[in-house]
C-alpha positions as CSV (number, residue, x, y, z in Angstrom):
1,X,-16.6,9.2,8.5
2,X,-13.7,11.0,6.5
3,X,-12.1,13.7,7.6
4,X,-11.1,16.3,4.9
5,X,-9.5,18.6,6.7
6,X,-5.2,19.6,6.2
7,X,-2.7,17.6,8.3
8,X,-2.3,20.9,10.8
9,X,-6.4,21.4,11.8
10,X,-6.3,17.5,12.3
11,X,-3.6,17.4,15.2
12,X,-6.1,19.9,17.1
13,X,-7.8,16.6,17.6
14,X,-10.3,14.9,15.2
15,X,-13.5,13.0,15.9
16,X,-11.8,8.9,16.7
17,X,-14.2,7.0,14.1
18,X,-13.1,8.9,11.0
19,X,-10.6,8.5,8.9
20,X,-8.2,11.7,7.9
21,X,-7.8,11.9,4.5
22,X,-6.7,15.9,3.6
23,X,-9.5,17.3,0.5
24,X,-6.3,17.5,-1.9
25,X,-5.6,13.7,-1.1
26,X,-9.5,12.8,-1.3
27,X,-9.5,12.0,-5.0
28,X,-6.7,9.7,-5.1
29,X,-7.6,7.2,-2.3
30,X,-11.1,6.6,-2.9
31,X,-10.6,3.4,-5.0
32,X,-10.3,1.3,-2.3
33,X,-14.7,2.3,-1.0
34,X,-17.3,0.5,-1.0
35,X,-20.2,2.3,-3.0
36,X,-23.1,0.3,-1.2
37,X,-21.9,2.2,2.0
38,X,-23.1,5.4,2.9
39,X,-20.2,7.5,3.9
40,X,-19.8,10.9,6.0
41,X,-17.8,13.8,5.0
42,X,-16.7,16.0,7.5
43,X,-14.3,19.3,8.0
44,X,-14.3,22.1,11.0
45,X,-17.3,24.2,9.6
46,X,-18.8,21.8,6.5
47,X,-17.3,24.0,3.7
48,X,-14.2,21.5,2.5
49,X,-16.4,18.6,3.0
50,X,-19.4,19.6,1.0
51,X,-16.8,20.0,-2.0
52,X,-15.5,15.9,-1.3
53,X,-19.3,15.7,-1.0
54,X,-19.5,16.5,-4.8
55,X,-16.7,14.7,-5.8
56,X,-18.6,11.2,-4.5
57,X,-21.4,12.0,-5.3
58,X,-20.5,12.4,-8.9
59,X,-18.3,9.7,-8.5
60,X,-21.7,7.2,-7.3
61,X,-21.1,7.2,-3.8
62,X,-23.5,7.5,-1.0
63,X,-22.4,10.7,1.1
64,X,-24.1,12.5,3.4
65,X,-21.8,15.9,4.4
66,X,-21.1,17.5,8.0
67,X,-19.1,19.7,10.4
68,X,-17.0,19.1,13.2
69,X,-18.8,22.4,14.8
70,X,-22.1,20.3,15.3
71,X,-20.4,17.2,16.9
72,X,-21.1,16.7,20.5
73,X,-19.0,13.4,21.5
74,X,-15.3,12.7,21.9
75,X,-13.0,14.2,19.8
76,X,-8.8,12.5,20.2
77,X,-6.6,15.4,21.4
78,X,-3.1,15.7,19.7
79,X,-0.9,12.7,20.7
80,X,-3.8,10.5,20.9
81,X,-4.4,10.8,17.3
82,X,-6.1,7.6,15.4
83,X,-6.0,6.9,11.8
């Protein structure tokens, strides 16, 4: 999971599997992903993630696209912040 969301919605608290990467830092630190993985996007309502979404996708990734809205499992509070 990659989180897409700006360094201020992610100390709300963010989902601990993914990894924060802000939408306007998405396009320079893919390199590094493996395109035989299938990765999730994700954002607070699915809007900023569907627009990474496009950029892998066009790029060959697998990506599937989703919103922090729909999650129902932990989510780390600010000050227990991972990644």
């Amino acid at each position: 999971m990659i989180d897409v969301r700006e360094h201020h919605k992610v100390e709300t608290g963010k989902i601990p599997e993914a990894i924060h990467t802000p939408l306007g830092e998405i396009l320079t630190r893919f390199n590094g992903l493996d395109k035989q993985k299938e990765y999730m996007m994700i954002c607070r309502s699915g809007n900023r993630s569907s627009l990474a979404s496009e950029w892998f996708i066009d790029k060959g990734f697998k990506v599937r696209n989703g919103g922090m809205m729909k999650w129902n499992s932990d989510i780390n509070q600010k000050g227990n912040m991972e990644g």
